[in-house]
C-alpha positions as CSV (number, residue, x, y, z in Angstrom):
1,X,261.0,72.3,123.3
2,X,258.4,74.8,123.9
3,X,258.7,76.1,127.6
4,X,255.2,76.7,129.4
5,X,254.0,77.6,133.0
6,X,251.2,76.1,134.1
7,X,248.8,78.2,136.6
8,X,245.9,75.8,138.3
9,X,244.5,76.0,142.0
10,X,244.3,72.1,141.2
11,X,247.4,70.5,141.9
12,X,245.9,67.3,140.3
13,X,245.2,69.2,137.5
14,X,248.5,70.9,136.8
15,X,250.5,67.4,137.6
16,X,248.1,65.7,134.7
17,X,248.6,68.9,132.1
18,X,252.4,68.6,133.0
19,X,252.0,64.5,132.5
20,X,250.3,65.3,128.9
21,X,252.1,68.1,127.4
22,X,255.5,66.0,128.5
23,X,254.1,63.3,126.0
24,X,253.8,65.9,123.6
25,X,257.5,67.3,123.9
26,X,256.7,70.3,125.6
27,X,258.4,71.5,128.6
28,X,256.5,72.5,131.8
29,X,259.6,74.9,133.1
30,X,257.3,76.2,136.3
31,X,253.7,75.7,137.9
32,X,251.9,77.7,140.1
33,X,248.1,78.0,142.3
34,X,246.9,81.5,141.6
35,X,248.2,84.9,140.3
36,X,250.2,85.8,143.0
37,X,252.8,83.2,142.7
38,X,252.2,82.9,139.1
39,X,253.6,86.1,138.7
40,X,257.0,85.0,140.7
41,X,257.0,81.9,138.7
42,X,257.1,83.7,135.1
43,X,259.3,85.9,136.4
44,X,262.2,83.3,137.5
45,X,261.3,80.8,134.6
46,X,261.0,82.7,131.6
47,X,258.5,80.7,129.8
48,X,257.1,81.0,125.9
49,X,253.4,80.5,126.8
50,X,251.7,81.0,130.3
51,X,248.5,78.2,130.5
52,X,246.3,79.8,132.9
53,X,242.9,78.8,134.8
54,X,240.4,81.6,135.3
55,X,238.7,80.9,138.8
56,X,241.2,80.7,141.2
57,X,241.1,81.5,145.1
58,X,242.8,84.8,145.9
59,X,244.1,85.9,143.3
60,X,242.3,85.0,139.9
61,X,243.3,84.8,135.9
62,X,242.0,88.3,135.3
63,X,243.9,90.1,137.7
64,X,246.6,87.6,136.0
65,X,246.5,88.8,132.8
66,X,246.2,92.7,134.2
67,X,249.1,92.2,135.9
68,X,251.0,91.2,133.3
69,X,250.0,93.8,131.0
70,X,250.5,96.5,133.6
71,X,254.2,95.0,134.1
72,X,255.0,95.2,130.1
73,X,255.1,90.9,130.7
74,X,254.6,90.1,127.2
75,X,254.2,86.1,127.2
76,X,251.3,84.7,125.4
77,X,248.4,83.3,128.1
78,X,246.4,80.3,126.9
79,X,243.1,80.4,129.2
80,X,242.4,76.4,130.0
81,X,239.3,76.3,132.1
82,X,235.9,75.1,132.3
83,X,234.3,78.3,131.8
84,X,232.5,79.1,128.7
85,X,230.4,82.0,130.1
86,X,230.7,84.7,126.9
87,X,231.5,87.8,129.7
88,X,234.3,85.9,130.8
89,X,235.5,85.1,127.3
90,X,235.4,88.7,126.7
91,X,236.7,89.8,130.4
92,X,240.1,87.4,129.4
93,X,240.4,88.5,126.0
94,X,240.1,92.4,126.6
95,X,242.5,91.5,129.7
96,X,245.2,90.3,127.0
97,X,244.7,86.5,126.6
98,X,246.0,85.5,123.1
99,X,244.0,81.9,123.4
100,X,241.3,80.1,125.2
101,X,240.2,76.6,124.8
102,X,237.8,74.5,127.7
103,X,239.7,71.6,129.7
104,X,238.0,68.8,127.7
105,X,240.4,69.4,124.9
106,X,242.4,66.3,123.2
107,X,246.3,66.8,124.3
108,X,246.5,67.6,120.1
109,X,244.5,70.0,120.4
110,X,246.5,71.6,123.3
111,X,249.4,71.2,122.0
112,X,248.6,73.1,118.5
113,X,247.3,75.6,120.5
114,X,250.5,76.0,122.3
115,X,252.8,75.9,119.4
116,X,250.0,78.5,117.8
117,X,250.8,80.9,121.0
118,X,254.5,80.4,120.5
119,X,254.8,80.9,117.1
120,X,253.2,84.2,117.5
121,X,249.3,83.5,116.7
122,X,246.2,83.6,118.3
123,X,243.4,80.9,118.8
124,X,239.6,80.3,120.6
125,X,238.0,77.3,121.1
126,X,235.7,76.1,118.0
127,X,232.8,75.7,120.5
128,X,232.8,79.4,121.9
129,X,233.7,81.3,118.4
130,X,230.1,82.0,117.6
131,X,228.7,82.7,120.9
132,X,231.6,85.3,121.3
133,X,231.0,86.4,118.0
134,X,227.3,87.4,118.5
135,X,228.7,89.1,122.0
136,X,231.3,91.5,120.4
137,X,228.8,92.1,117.8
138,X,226.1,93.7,120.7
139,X,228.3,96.6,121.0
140,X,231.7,98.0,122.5
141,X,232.9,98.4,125.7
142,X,234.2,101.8,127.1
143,X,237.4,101.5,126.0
144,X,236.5,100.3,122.5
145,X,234.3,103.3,122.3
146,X,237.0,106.1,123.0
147,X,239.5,104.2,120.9
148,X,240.9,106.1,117.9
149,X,238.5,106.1,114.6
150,X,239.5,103.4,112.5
151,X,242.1,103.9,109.3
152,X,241.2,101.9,106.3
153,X,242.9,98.9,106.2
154,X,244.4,98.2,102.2
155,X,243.3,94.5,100.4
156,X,246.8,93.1,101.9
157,X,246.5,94.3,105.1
158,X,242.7,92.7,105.0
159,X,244.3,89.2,104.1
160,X,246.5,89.3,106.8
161,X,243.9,90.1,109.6
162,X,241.6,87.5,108.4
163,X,244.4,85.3,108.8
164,X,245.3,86.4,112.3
165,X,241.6,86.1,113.4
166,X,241.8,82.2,112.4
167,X,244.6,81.7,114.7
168,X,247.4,81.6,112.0
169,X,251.3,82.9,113.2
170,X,253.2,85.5,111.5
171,X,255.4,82.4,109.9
172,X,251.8,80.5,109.0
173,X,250.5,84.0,107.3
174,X,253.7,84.2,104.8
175,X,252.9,80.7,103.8
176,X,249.6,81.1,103.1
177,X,250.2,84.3,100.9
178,X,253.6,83.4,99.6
179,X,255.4,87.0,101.3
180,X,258.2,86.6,104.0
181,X,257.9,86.6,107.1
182,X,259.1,90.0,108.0
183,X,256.9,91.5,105.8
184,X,254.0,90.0,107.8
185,X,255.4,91.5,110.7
186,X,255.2,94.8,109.6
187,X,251.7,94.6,107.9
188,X,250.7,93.4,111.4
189,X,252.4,96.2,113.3
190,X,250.8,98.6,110.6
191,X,247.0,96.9,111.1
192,X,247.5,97.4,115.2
193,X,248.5,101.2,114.7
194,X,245.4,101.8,112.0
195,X,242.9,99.6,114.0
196,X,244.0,101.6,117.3
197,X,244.7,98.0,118.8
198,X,247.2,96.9,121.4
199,X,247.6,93.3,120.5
200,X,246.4,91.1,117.9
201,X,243.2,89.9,119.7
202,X,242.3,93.6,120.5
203,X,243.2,94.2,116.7
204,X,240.5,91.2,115.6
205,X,237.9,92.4,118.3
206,X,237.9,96.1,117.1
207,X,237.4,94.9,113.5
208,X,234.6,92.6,113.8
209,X,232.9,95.8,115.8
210,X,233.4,98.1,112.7
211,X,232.7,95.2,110.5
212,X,236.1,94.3,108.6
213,X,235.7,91.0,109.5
214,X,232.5,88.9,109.3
């Protein structure tokens, strides 16, 4: 079973999240109300994916997901909120969330994104792709800007981004292209270093920006 922690300011929410994911086999190993104690939580419980609300009191999912990334945590965060605002989307994706899906999702649909986090992949919401799209597309952000110039990326290396922009895991990319799975591994570490990218969702972002992806 899949272990998660679940980070809500709603305790009714994070018993009925726990309720459905138990349904779906997967193991709520810790729960928490905002960053602070989130942080304590992962810490002590070790989890394989982090589901984390955005507007909490105190201490909120963005300084979340900074935290973790300025403590080298390196768990997979799904954002599950209401919030569909495109800043935001951006603000939690440039912070280092790896998924982000609205709370009106079917328990399928959170539990595939879940197993897509574990496995090593990447997902968004259906309803938000374009919007964001369109926002990444009306130009970079500091950071982007002073990032490294981009290396040309070889047809394979293409094939395997595309993929990783779809959501699909390292194990789901060999299928696809019939290669083995460490090989995907190291095509992805080589697209991070040529695309001047940190993670997988920084890689996708910097390459809709220059264009690689459409």
């Amino acid at each position: 079973m899949i272990r998660v922690v679940v980070v809500d300011d709603q305790a009714l929410v994070r018993h009925g999240i726990r309720t459905l994911l138990d349904i779906a086999d997967i193991d709520v190993v810790g729960e928490a109300d905002d960053g602070r104690a989130a942080l304590e939580v992962i810490e002590e419980a070790s989890p394989e994916v982090v589901l984390l609300d955005l507007r909490m009191p105190r201490y909120d999912g963005i300084w979340t997901l900074r935290q973790l990334a300025e403590r080298r945590i390196d768990i997979p965060v799904l954002v599950l909120t209401t919030f569909d605002d495109d800043t935001v989307v951006l603000d939690a994706l440039r912070a280092g969330a790896r998924g982000y899906l609205l709370k009106d999702v079917t328990l399928e649909q959170l539990a595939r994104a879940v197993h897509t986090l574990a496995d090593g992949g990447t997902l968004i919401a259906p309803s938000i792709t374009d919007r964001m799209l369109r926002a990444i597309r009306s130009g970079p952000t500091p950071g982007e800007i002073a990032a490294p110039p981009v290396q040309e990326l070889t047809e394979r290396e293409r094939e395997v981004l595309r993929l990783m922009a779809e959501g699909y895991s390292n194990r789901e990319i060999a299928e696809v292209l019939f290669l083995a799975e460490g090989t995907v591994k190291n095509h992805v570490s080589t697209i991070l270093v040529k695309l001047g990218a940190r993670d997988r969702t920084n890689a996708v972002l910097r390459a809709l920006h220059q264009g690689i992806l459409r």
